[in-house]
Each structure stands twice: as C-alpha cells, then as structure tokens.
ChimeraX commands (.cxc) that place a marker at each C-alpha (Angstrom):
marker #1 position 2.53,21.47,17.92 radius 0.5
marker #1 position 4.40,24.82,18.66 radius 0.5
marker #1 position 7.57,22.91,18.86 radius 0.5
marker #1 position 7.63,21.45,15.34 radius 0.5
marker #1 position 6.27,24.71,13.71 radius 0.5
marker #1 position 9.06,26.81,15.27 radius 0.5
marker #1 position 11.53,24.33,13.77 radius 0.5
marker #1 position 9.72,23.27,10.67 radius 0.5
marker #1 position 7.35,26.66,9.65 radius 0.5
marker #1 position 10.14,29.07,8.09 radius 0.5
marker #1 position 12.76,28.98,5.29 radius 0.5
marker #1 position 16.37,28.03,6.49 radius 0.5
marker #1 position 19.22,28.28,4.41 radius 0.5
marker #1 position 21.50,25.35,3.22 radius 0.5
marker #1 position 25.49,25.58,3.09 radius 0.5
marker #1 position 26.45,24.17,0.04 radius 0.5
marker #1 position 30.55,24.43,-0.58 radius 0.5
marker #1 position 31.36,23.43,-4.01 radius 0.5
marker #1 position 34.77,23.07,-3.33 radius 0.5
marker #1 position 35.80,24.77,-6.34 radius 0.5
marker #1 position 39.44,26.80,-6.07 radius 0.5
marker #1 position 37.69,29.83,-4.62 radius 0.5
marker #1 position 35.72,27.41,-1.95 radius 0.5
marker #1 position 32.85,29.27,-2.80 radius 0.5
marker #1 position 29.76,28.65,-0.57 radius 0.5
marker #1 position 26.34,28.55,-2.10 radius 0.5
marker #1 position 23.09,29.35,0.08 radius 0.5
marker #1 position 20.16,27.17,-1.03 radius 0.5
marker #1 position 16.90,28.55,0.21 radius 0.5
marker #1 position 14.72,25.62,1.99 radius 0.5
marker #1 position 11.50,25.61,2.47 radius 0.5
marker #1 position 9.53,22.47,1.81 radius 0.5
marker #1 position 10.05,18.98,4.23 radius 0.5
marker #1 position 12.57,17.91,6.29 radius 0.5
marker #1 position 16.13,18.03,6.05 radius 0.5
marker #1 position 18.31,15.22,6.09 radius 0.5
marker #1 position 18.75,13.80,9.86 radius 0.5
marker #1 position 16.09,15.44,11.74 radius 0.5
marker #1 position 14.88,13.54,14.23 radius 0.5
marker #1 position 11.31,14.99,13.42 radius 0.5
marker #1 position 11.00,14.21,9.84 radius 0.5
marker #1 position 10.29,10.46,9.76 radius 0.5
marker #1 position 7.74,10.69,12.30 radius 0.5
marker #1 position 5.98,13.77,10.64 radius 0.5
marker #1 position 6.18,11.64,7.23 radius 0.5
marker #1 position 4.38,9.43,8.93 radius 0.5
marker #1 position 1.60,11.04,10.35 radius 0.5
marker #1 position 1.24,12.54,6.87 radius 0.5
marker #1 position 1.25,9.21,4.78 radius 0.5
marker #1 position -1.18,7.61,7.51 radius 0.5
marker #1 position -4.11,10.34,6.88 radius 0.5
marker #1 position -3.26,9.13,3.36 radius 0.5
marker #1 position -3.82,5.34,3.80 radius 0.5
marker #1 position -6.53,5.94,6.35 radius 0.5
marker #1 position -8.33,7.22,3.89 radius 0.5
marker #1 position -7.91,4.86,1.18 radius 0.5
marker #1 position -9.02,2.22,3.62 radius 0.5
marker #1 position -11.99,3.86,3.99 radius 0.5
marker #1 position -13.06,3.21,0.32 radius 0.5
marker #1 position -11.46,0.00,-0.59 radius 0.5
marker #1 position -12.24,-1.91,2.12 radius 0.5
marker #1 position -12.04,-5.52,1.09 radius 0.5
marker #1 position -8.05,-4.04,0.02 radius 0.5
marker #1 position -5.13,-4.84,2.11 radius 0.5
marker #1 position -2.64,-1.78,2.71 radius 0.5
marker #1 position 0.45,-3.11,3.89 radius 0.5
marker #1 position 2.88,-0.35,4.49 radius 0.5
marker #1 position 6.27,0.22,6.24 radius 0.5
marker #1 position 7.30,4.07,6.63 radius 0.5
marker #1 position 7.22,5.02,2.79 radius 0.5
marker #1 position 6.84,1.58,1.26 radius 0.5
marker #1 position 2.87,0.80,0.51 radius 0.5
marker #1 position 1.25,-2.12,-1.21 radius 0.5
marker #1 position -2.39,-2.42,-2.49 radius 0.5
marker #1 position -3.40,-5.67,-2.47 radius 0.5
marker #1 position -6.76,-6.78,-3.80 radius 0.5
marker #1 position -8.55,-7.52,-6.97 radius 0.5
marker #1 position -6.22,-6.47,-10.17 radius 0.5
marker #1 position -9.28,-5.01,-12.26 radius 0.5
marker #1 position -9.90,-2.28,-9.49 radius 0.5
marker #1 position -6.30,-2.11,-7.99 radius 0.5
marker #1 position -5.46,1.26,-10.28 radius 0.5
marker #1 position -8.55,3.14,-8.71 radius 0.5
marker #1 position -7.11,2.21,-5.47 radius 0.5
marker #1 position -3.71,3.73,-6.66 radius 0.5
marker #1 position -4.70,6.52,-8.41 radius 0.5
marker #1 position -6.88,7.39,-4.74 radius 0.5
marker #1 position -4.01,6.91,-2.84 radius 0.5
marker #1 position -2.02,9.37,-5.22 radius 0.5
marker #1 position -5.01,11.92,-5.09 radius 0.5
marker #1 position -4.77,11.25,-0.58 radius 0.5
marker #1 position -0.94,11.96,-1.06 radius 0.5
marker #1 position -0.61,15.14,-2.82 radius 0.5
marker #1 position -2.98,16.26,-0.76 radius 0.5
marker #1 position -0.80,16.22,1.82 radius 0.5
marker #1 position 1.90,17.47,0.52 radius 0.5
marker #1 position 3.73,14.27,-0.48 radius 0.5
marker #1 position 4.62,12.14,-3.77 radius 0.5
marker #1 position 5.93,8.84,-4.93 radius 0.5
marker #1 position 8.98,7.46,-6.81 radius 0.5
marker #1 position 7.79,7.24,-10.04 radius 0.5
marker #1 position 10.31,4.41,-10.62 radius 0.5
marker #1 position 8.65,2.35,-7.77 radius 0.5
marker #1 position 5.21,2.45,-9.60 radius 0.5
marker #1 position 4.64,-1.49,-9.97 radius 0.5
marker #1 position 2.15,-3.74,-9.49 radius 0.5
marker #1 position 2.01,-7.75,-10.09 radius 0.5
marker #1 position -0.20,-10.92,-9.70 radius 0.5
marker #1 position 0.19,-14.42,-8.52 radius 0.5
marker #1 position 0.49,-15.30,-11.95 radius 0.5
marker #1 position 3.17,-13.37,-12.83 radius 0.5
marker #1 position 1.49,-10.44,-14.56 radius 0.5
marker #1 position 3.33,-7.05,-14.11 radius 0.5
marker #1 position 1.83,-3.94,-15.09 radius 0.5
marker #1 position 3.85,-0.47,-14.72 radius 0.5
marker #1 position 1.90,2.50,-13.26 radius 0.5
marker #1 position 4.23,4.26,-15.36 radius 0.5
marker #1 position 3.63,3.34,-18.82 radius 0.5
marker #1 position 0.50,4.82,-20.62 radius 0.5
marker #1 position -2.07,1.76,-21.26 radius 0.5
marker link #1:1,2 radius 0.2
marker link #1:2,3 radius 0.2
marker link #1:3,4 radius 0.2
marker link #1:4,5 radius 0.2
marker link #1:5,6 radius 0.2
marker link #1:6,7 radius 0.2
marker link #1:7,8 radius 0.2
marker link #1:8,9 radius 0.2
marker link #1:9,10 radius 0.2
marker link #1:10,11 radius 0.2
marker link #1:11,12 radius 0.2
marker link #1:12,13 radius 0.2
marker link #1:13,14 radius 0.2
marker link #1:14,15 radius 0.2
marker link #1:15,16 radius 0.2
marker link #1:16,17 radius 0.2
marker link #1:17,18 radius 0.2
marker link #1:18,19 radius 0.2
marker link #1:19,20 radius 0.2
marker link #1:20,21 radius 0.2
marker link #1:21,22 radius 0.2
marker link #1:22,23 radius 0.2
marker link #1:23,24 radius 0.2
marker link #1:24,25 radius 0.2
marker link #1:25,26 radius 0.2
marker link #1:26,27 radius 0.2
marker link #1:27,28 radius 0.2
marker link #1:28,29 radius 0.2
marker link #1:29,30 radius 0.2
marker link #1:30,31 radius 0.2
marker link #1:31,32 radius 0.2
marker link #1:32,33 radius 0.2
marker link #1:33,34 radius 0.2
marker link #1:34,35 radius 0.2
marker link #1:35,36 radius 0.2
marker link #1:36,37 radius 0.2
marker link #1:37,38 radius 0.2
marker link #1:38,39 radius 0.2
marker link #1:39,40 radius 0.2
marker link #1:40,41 radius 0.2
marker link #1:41,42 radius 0.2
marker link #1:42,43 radius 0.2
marker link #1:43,44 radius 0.2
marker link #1:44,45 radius 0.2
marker link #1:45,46 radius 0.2
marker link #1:46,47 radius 0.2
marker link #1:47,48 radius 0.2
marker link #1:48,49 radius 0.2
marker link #1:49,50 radius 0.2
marker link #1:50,51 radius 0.2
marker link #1:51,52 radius 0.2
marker link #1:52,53 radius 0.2
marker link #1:53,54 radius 0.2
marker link #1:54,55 radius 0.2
marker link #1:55,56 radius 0.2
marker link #1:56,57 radius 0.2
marker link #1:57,58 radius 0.2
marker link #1:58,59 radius 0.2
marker link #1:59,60 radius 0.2
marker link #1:60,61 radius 0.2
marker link #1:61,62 radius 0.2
marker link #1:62,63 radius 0.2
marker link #1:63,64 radius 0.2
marker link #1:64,65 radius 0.2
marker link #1:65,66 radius 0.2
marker link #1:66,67 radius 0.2
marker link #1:67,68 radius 0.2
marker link #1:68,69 radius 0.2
marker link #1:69,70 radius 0.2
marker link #1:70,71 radius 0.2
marker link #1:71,72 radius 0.2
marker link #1:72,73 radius 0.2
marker link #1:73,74 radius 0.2
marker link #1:74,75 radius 0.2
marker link #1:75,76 radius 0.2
marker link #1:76,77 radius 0.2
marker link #1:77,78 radius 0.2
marker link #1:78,79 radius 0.2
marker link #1:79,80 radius 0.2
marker link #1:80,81 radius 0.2
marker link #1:81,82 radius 0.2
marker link #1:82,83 radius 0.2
marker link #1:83,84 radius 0.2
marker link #1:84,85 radius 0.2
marker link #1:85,86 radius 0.2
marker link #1:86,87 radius 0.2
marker link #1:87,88 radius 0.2
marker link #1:88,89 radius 0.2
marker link #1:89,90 radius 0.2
marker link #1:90,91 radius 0.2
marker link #1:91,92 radius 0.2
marker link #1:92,93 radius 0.2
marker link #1:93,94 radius 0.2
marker link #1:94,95 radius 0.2
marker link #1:95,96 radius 0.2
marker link #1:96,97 radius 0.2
marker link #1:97,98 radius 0.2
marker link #1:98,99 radius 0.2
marker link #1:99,100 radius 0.2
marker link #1:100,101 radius 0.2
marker link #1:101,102 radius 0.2
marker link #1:102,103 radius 0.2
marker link #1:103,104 radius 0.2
marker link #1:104,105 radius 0.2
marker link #1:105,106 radius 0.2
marker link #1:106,107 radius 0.2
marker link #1:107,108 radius 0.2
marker link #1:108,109 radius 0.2
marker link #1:109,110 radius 0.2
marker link #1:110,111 radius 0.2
marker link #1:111,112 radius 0.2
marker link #1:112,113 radius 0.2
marker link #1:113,114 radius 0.2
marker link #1:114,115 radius 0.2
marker link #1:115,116 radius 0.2
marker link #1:116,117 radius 0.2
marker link #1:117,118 radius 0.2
marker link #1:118,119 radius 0.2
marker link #1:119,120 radius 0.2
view
C-alpha cells in the first residue's frame, strides 16, 4: 500500500509542448487517476470498480453483472434495470469514478432500446 501511495498520493506535473514556433512547454498540474501507461492504473481501476459491482450485487441479486475491466452490463428485469443503474452510478462516484455518458444504453430481447441519457 506504501508503494502505490508514494507513486499515486501527490500532484506531478505533465510536459505538454505545443510545438508552436517558440516550442513553448506547458506544465499541467495532475492530480486525480492514473496517467497514461502506468502499469498500476488498470489494476487500481479495478479494485475500485469491483467495490462498485460488489455492492450492487448485494441488492439486486436475481441481476447478472457481467463486466470486463470498464465495460458493465445489468442484466435482469427491464422495469427495475434503471434502479440497478442509477445504484451502480451512486457505488461509482463514490469511489471516485464515472461513466461515458455516450455508453449509457440499455436494450431487450425484443428490440427495445432505451438511452440512460435522454430525460423520460
């Protein structure tokens, strides 16, 4: 645990060059996540976004939460489905982590679609 808070627990700049005639180099602060390629951040993702669906699982248990890394699907009756979802958003941010609003989608074996994203 001391390992991944002296690497992940304090901001660290990122070297942004613009490459504008001057070559000008901006400094972005960073201090939220992972950054791009560390070896660390899928499997801390993970452990986040399983406390997440552990606990969803917990209340909807006649659901099926099939997941791989970032990519979950409720599966159960469509009537209760959205309290499942709207859970497993509540179980998210709670952790510190939020979805694509574009992948917000849900469907039936008959064909029925119904976007998360579009006020009902």
């Amino acid at each position: 645990m001391q390992f991944i808070l002296f690497i992940h627990a304090f901001e660290s700049p990122l070297f942004y060059n613009n490459h504008n005639c001057q070559g000008d180099i901006i400094i972005i602060p960073f201090a939220m996540g992972t950054h791009q390629g560390d070896s660390l951040g899928g499997a801390l993702f993970v452990l986040a976004h399983f406390r997440a669906l552990r606990s969803i699982f917990n209340h909807f248990l006649s659901y099926l939460f099939p997941s791989i890394i970032d990519n979950t699907q409720i599966i159960g009756p469509f009537s209760i489905v959205s309290f499942a979802y709207e859970h497993f958003q509540i179980e998210l941010h709670a952790t510190g982590l939020f979805n694509q609003p574009h992948k917000r989608v849900t469907g039936s074996p008959f064909g029925l679609l119904f976007d998360f994203n579009t006020p009902s």
